[in-house]
C-alpha positions as CSV (number, residue, x, y, z in Angstrom):
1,X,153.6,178.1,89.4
2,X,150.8,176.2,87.8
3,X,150.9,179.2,84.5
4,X,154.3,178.3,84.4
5,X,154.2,174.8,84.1
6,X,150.8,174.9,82.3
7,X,152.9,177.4,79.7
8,X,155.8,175.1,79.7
9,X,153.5,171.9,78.9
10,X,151.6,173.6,76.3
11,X,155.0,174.9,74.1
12,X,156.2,171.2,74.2
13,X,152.5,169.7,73.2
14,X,152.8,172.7,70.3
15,X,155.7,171.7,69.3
16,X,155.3,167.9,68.6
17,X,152.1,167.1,67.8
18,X,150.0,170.3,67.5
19,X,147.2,171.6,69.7
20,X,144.8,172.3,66.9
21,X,142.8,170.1,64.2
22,X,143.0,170.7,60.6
23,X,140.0,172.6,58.7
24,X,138.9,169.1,57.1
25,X,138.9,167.3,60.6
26,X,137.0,170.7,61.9
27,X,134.4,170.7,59.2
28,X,133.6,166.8,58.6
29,X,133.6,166.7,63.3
30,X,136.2,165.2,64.9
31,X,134.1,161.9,65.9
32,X,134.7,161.0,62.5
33,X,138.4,162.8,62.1
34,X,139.6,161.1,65.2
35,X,137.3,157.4,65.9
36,X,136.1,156.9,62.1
37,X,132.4,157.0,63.2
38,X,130.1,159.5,64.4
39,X,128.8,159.4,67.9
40,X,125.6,160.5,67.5
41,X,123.8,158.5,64.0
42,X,120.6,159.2,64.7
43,X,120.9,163.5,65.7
44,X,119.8,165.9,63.7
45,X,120.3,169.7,63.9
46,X,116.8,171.6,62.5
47,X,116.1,174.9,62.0
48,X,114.8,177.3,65.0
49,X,110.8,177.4,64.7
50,X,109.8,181.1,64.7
51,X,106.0,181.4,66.3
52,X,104.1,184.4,66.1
């Protein structure tokens, strides 16, 4: 019952507005895509440190 429905649910959300984000909204995040701002300013991704 609850793949069924579940199936159901998801064809109609498909249908009118689309379960997936667009490349720009994917590569820019979707903070910005979807709020205008980002939701972590001060976050930075660094390279993995390799010690020997």
């Amino acid at each position: 019952w609850t793949a069924c429905t579940a199936l159901v649910l998801f064809g109609i959300i498909k249908a009118t507005i689309g379960l997936r984000v667009t490349k720009e909204e994917e590569l820019i995040g979707l903070d910005i895509g979807e709020h205008g701002m980002e939701a972590y300013a001060g976050f930075e991704m660094k390279a993995p440190s390799v010690n020997l």
